[in-house]
C-alpha positions as CSV (number, residue, x, y, z in Angstrom):
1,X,-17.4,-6.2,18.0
2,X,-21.3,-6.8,18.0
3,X,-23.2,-9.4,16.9
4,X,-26.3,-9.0,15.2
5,X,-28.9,-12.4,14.3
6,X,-31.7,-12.5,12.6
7,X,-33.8,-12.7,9.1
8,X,-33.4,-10.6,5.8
9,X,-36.8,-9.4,4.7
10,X,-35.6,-7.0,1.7
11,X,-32.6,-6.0,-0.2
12,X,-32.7,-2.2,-0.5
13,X,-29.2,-1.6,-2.2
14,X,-26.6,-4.0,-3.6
15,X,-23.6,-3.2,-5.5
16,X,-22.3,-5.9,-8.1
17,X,-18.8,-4.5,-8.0
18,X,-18.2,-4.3,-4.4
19,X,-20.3,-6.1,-2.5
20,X,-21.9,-2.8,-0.8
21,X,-25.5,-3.9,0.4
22,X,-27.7,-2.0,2.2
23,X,-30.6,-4.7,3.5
24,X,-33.7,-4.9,6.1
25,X,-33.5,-7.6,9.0
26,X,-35.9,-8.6,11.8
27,X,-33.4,-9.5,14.7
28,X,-33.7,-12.3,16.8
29,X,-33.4,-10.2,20.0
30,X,-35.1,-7.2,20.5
31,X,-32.8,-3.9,19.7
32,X,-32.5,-1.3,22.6
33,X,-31.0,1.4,20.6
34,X,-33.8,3.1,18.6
35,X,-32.6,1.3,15.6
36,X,-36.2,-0.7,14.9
37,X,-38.4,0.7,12.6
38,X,-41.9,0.4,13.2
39,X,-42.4,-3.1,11.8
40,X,-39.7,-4.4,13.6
41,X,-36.8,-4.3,11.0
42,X,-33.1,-2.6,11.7
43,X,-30.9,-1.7,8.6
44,X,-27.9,-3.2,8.1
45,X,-24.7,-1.8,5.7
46,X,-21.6,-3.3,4.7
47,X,-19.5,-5.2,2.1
48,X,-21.2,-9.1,1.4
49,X,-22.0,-11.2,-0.6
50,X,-25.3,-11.6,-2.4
51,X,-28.0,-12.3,-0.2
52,X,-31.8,-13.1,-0.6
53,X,-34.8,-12.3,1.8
54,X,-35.9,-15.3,3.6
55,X,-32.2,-15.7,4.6
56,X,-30.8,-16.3,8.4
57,X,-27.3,-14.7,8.4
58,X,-25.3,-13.4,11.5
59,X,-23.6,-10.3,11.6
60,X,-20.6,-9.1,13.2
61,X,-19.7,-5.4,13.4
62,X,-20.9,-2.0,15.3
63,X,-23.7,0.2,15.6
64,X,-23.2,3.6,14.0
65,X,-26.0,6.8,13.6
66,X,-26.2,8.1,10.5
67,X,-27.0,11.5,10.2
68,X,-29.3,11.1,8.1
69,X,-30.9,7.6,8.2
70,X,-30.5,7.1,12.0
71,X,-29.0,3.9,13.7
72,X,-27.5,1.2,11.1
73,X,-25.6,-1.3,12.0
74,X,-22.3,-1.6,9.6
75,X,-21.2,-5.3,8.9
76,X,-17.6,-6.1,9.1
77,X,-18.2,-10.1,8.6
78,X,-21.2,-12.0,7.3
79,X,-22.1,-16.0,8.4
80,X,-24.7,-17.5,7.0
81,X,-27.3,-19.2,9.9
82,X,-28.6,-22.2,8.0
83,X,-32.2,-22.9,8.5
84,X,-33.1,-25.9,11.2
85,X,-36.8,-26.6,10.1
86,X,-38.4,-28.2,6.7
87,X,-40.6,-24.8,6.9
88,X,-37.3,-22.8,6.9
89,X,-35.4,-24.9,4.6
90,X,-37.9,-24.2,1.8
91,X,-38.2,-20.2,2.6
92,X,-34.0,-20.5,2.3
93,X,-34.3,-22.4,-1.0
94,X,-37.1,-20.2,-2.5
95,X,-35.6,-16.7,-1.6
96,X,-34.0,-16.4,-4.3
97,X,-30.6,-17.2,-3.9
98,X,-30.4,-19.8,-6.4
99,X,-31.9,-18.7,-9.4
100,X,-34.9,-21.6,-10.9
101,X,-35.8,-22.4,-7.5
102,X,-39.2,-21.2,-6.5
103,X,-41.6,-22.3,-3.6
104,X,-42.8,-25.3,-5.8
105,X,-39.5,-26.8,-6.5
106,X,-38.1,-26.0,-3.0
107,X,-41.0,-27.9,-1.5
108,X,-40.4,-30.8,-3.5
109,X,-36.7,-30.7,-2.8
110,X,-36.9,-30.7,1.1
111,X,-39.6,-33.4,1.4
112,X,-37.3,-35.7,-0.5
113,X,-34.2,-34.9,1.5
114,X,-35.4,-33.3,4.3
115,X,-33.2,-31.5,7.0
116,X,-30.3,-33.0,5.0
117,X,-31.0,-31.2,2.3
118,X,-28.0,-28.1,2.5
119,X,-25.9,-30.9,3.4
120,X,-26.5,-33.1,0.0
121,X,-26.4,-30.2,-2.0
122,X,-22.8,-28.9,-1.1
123,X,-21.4,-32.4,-0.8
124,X,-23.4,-34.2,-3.2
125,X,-25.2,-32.0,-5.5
126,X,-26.0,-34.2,-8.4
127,X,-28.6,-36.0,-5.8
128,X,-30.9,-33.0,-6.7
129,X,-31.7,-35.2,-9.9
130,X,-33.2,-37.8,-7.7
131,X,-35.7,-35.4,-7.0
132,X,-39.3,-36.8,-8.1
133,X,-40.6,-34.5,-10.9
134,X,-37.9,-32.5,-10.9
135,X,-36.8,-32.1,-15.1
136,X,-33.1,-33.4,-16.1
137,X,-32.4,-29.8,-17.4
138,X,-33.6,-28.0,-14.8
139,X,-31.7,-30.3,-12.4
140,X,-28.5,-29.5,-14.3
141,X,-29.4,-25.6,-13.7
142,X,-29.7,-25.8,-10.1
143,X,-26.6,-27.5,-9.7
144,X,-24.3,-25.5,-11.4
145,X,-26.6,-22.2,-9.7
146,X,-25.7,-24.0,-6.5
147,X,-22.1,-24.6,-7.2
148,X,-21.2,-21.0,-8.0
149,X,-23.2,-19.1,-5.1
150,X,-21.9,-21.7,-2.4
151,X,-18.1,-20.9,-3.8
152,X,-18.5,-17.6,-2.8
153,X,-19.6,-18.0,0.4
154,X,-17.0,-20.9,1.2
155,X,-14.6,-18.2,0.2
156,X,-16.1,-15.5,2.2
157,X,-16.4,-17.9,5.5
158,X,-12.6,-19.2,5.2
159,X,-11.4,-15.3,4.6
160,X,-13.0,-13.8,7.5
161,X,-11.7,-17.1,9.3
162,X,-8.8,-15.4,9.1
163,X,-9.6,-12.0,10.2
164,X,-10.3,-10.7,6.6
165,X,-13.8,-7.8,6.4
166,X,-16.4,-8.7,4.2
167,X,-15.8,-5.6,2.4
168,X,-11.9,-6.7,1.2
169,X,-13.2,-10.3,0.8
170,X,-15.5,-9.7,-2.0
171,X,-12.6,-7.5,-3.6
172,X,-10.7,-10.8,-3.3
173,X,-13.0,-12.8,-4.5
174,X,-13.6,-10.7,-7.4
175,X,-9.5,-10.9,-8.4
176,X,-9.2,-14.7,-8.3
177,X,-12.6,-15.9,-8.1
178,X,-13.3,-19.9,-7.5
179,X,-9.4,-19.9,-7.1
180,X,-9.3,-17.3,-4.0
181,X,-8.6,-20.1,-1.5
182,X,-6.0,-22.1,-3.3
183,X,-4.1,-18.5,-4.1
184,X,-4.5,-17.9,-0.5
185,X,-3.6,-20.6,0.9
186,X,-0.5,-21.1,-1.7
187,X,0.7,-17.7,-0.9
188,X,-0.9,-14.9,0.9
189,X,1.8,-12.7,-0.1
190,X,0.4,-12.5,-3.0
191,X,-2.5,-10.4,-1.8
192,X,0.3,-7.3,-1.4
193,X,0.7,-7.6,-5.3
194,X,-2.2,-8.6,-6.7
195,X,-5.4,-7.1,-4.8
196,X,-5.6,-3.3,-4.4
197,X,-6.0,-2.3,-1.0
198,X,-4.3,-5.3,0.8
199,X,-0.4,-3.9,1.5
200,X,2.6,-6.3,2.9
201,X,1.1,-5.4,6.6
202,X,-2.1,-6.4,6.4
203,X,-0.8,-9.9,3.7
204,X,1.8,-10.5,6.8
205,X,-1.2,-10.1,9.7
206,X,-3.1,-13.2,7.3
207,X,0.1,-14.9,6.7
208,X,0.6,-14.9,10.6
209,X,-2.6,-16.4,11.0
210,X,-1.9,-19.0,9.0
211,X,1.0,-20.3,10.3
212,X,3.6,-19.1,7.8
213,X,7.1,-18.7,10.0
214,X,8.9,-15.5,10.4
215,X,11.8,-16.4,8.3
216,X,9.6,-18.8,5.6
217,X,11.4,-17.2,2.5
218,X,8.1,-16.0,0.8
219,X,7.7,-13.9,3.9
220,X,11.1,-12.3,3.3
221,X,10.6,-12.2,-0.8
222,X,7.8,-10.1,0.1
223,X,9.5,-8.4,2.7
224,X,11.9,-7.2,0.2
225,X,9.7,-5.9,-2.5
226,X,8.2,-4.3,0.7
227,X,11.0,-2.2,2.2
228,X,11.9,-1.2,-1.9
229,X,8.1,0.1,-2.0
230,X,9.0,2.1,1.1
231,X,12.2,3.7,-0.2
232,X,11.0,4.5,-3.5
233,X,8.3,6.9,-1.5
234,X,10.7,8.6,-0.2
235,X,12.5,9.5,-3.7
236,X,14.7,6.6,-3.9
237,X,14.5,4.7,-7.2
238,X,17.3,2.4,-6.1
239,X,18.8,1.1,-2.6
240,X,22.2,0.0,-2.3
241,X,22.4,-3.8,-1.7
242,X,23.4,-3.5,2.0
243,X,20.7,-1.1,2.8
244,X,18.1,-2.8,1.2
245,X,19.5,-6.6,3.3
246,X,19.7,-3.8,6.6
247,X,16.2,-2.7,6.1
248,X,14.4,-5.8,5.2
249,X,15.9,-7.4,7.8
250,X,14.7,-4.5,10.4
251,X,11.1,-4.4,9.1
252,X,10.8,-8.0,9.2
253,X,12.2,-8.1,12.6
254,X,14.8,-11.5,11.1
255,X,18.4,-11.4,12.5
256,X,19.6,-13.6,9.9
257,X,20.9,-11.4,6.7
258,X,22.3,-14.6,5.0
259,X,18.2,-15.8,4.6
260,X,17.5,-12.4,3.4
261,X,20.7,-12.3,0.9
262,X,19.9,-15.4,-0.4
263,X,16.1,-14.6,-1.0
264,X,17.2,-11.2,-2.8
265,X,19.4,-13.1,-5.0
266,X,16.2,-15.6,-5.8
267,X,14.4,-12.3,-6.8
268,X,17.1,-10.9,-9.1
269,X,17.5,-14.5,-10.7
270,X,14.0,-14.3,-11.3
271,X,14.1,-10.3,-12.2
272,X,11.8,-9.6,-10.1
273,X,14.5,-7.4,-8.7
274,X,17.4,-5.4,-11.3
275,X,20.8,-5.5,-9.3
276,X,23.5,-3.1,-11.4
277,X,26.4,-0.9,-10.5
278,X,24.9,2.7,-9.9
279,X,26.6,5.6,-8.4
280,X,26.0,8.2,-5.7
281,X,25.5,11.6,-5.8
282,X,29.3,12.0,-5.2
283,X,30.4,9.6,-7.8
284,X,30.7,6.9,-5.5
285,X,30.3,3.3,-7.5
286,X,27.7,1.1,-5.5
287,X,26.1,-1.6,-5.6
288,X,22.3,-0.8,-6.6
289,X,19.1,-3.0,-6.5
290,X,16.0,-1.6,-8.1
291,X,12.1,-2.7,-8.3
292,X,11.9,-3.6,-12.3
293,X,9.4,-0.6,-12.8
294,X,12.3,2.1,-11.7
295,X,14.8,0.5,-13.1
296,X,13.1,0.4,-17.0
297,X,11.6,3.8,-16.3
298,X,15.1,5.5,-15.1
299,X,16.5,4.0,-18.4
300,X,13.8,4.3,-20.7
301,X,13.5,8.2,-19.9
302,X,17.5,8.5,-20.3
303,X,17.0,7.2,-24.1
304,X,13.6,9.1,-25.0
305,X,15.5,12.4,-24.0
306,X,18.3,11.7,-25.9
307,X,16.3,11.0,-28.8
308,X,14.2,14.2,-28.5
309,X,17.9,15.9,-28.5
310,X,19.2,14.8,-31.3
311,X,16.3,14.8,-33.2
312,X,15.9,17.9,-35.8
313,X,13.1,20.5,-34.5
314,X,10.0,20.8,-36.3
315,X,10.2,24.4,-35.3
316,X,13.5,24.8,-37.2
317,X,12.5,26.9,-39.8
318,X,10.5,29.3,-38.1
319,X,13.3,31.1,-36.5
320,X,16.2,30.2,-38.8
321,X,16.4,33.5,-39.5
322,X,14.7,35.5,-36.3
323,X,17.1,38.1,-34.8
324,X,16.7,37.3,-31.5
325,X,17.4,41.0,-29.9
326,X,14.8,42.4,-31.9
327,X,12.3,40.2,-31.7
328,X,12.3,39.4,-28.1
329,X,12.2,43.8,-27.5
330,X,9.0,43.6,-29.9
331,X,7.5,40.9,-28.0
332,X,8.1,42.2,-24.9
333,X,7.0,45.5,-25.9
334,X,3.6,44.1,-27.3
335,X,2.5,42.5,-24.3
336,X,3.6,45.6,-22.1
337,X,6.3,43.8,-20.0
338,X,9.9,44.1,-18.9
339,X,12.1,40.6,-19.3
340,X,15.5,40.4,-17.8
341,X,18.5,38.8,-19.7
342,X,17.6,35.7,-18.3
343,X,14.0,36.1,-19.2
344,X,14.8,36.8,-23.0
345,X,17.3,33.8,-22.7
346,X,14.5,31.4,-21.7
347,X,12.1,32.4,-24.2
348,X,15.0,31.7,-26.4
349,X,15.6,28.5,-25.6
350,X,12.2,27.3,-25.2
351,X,11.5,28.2,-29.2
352,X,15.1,26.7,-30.5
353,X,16.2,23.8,-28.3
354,X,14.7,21.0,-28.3
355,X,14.7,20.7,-24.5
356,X,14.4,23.7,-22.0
357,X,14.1,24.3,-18.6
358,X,13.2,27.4,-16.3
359,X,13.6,27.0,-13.0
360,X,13.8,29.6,-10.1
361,X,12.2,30.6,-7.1
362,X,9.0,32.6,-6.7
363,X,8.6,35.7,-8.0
364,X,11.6,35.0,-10.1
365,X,9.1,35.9,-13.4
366,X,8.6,31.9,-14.3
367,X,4.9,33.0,-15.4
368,X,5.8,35.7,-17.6
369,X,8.1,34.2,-19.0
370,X,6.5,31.1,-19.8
371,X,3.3,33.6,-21.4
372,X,6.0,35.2,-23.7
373,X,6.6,31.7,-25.3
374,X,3.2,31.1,-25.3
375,X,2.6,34.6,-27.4
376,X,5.3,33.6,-29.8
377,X,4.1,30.9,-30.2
378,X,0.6,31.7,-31.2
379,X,2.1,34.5,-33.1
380,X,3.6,31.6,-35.7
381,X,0.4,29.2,-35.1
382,X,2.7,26.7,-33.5
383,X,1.2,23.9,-31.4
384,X,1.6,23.9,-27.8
385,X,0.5,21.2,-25.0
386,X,0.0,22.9,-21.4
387,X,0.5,20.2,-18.3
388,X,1.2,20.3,-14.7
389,X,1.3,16.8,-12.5
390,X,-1.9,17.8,-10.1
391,X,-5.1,19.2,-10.6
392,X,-4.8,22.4,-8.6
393,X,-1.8,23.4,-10.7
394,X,-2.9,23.0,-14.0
395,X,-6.0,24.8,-12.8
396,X,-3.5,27.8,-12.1
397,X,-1.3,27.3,-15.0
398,X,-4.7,27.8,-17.3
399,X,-5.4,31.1,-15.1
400,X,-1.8,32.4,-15.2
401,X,-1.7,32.1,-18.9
402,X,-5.3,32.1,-20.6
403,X,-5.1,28.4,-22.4
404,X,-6.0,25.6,-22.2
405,X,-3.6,22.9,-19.1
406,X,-4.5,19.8,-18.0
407,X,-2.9,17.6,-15.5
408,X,-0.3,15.3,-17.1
409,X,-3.0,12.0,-16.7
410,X,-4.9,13.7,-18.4
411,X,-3.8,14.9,-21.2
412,X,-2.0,11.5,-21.8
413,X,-5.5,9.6,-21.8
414,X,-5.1,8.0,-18.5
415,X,-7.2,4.6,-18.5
416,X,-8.3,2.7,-15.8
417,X,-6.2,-0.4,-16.2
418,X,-3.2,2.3,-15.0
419,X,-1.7,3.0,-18.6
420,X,-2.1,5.7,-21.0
421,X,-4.0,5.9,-24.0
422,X,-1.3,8.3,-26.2
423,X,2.5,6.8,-26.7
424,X,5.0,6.6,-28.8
425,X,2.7,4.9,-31.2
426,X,0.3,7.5,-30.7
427,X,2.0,10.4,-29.7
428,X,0.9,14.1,-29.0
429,X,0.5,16.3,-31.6
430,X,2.5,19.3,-30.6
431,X,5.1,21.6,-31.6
432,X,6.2,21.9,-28.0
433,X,5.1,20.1,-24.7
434,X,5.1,22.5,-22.0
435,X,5.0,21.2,-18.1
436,X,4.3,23.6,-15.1
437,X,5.2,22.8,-11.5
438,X,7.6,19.7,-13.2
439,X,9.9,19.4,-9.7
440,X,6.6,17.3,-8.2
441,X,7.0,14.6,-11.5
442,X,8.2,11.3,-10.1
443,X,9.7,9.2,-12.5
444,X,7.3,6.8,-13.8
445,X,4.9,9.4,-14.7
446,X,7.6,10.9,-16.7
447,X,8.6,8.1,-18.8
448,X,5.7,7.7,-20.0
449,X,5.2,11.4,-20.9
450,X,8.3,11.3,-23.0
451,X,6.7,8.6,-24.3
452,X,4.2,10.2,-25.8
453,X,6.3,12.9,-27.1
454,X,7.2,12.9,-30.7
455,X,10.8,12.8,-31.0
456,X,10.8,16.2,-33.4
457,X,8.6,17.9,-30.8
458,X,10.4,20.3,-28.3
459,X,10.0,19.7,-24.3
460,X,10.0,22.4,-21.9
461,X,10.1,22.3,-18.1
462,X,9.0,25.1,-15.7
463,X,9.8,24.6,-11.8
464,X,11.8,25.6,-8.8
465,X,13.9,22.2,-8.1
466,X,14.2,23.9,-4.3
467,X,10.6,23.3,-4.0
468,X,7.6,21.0,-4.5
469,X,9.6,17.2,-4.1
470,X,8.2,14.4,-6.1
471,X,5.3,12.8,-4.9
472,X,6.5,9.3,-5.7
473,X,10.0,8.1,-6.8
474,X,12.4,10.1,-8.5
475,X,14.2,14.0,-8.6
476,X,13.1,14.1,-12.8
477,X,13.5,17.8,-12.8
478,X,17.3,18.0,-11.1
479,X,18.2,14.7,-13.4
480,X,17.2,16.5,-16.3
481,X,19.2,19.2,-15.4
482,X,22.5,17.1,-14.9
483,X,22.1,15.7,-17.6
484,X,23.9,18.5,-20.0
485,X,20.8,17.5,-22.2
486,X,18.7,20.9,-21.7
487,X,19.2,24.3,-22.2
488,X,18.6,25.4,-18.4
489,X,18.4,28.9,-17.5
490,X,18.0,30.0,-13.6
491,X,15.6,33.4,-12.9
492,X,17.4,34.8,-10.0
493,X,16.3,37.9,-9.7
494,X,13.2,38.8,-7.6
495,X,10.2,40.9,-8.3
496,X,7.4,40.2,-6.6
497,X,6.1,37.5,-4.4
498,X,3.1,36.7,-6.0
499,X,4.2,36.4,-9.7
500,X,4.7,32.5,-9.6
């Protein structure tokens, strides 16, 4: 890592939310690299917090050329170079970094406490008010404009103490603000959870440097809620206790399984963990521990399904009295296609069971058969909702079929925060919810889909459970079909390769 010195003459670019600055600096050592403009000054980029021209900071990072702006140099950690003359104290003061202090009041304030003056004002602020000619109010501004810009940089200078970039210390300063260093310092493991961006790895790496012990039990707390994280992305929304003590105890690189037993059974006290009898996928009883999130989601989707099965259709009455042979010939016949048995059976199901899925490999006819529900459907002026879990597939879903699809986020109002904007008490409003491509739905995306479904509403899902696995936790699409809650019908019979 390089180090770069010198002073900020302008702030070209500065980002309130991150800390992203792009600033001018005249170095104290003459650059060899190209990087000087003509009056002297390099650009700097990177993560920080606010500075002011006038300012003498050090920089520690790399040179990089842009492609198109040339050599920069990219900041990974910012130290502020405090000013060792009266001259330079009063440029510092009257740069702007404390808002109320211009070159008049900065004068004033140095040639009463001269090169002590940074000292006094971080240990004993309220001196400013001895300050000849200086009013009370204005006094009071300072101080409190003092306090608050000096908290951040205390923060900043004790995080990259510990290894930390600028960049992920303003986005920890941002989550706890004047409290970052107590939180720190109380737990770093807490970082994991709480600050996006900051996993167990890089908490542990901080931890470390701290001091905190190999076996301290917050390590191994974290540790757990770690190696359940990992588990869950490979499909698993529970672990058996043993494997989860095993695996813990491996990634932590602790021999002793009694510490990491007894800190599991602190978590489940505390339900941070959900330890219940499961079973396997042979019937086997075990002994399962879940994260909270998978365990609520698994049971919460297991109600909302039964719900929408027992619940009476709103479609009911449309094809109380549709004979089903007929009507499927003249629908097929309209729109100039062939279905198999299993074709007119799906279409079936999808319009009179509450929940339906298709599922079969490609070119099984999945797309034409989801477009004849579709055609029915529009036929009665039924409501329909079209959804697939990523972009690119409800991009082909709308293709394939001619409506309106969305992705699932979408169409459920995703919001920043993380949650949805439609739920159960604002549910869509659809006949029939219709998901494409629903073998890649982890669970917790689910749940809150059936969420949003109103219990009279009918579900159906589209997918080939020997393809596309979940992108997070969870086999939804093979659960629902174990569950002897849907009609499922299975296209086996191949046309072409390119239908689906």
């Amino acid at each position: 890592m390089e180090t770069l010195i010198g002073a900020i003459e302008r702030i070209t670019f500065y980002n309130d939310e991150n800390g992203y600055t792009v600033l001018k600096m005249t170095p104290e050592a003459k650059v060899s690299n190209g990087a000087e403009a003509r009056d002297g000054t390099v650009t700097v980029v990177g993560s920080m917090p606010e500075l002011a021209p006038g300012e003498s900071v050090q920089f520690d990072g790399a040179w990089f050329n842009d492609p198109r702006w040339g050599m920069q140099f990219r900041a990974e950690q910012v130290h502020p170079v405090p000013p060792s003359t009266t001259a330079g104290l009063i440029n510092y003061l009257s740069s702007g970094i404390v808002p109320g202090i211009g070159p008049v009041t900065a004068e004033r304030i140095v040639k009463h406490f001269g090169l002590k003056t940074l000292l006094i004002l971080d240990t004993a602020p309220q001196r400013i008010e001895e300050v000849p000619g200086l009013k009370t109010s204005l006094a009071k501004a300072l101080i409190k404009a003092w306090s608050e810009n000096q908290s951040v940089r205390r923060t900043m200078i004790f995080l990259q103490g510990y290894g930390i970039s600028s960049r992920m210390s303003v986005r920890i300063h941002n989550e706890y603000g004047d409290e970052t260093v107590k939180k720190v310092q109380d737990n770093p493991y807490n970082l994991a959870d709480e600050v996006f961006g900051i996993g167990f790895i890089k908490a542990d790496v901080i931890a470390q440097k701290m001091g905190v012990e190999f076996d301290a039990p917050n390590r191994i707390r974290a540790g757990l809620l770690f190696a359940l994280n990992k588990l869950a992305q490979d499909g698993n929304t529970f672990v058996p206790r043993q494997v989860l003590i095993n695996t813990t105890s491996e990634l932590l690189k602790v021999d002793n399984s009694k510490l990491v037993t007894e800190a599991m059974e602190v978590q489940i006290k505390a339900e941070e963990l959900i330890s219940t009898i499961a079973f396997d996928e042979h019937g086997n009883e075990l002994h399962a521990v879940y994260l909270p999130v998978y365990y609520y989601s698994e049971i919460g989707s297991a109600e909302r399904l039964k719900d929408i099965a027992k619940s009476p259709s709103l479609m009911a009455s449309v094809w109380k009295k549709t004979k089903w042979p007929e009507f499927l010939r003249e629908l097929a016949k309209k729109n100039n296609v062939s279905l198999t048995e299993q074709q007119q059976g799906a279409v079936k199901a999808a319009l009179t069971s509450k929940i339906s899925v298709l599922t079969g490999g490609p070119g099984t006819g999945k797309t034409t058969t989801l477009q004849m529900v579709i055609n029915a459907l529009l036929a009665e002026k039924r409501t329909f909702r079209l959804a697939s879990p990523t972009g690119r597939a409800a991009k082909r879903l709308g293709e394939a079929t001619g409506q309106v699809a969305s992705t699932i986020h979408r169409m459920l109002g995703f919001m920043p925060d993380g949650g949805f904007s439609l739920d159960e008490d604002d549910p869509l409003e659809a006949d029939i919810v219709i998901v494409d491509e629903s073998s890649m739905i982890d669970l917790i995306l689910f749940y809150n889909l059936l969420k949003a479904i109103r219990p009279h509403s009918h579900l159906m899902l589209v997918g080939d459970i020997d393809q596309l696995p979940s992108v997070g936790a969870g086999n939804v699409l093979r659960d629902v079909i174990d569950s002897g809650l849907a009609h499922v019908t299975r296209l086996d019979t191949i046309f072409r390769q390119s239908e689906d």
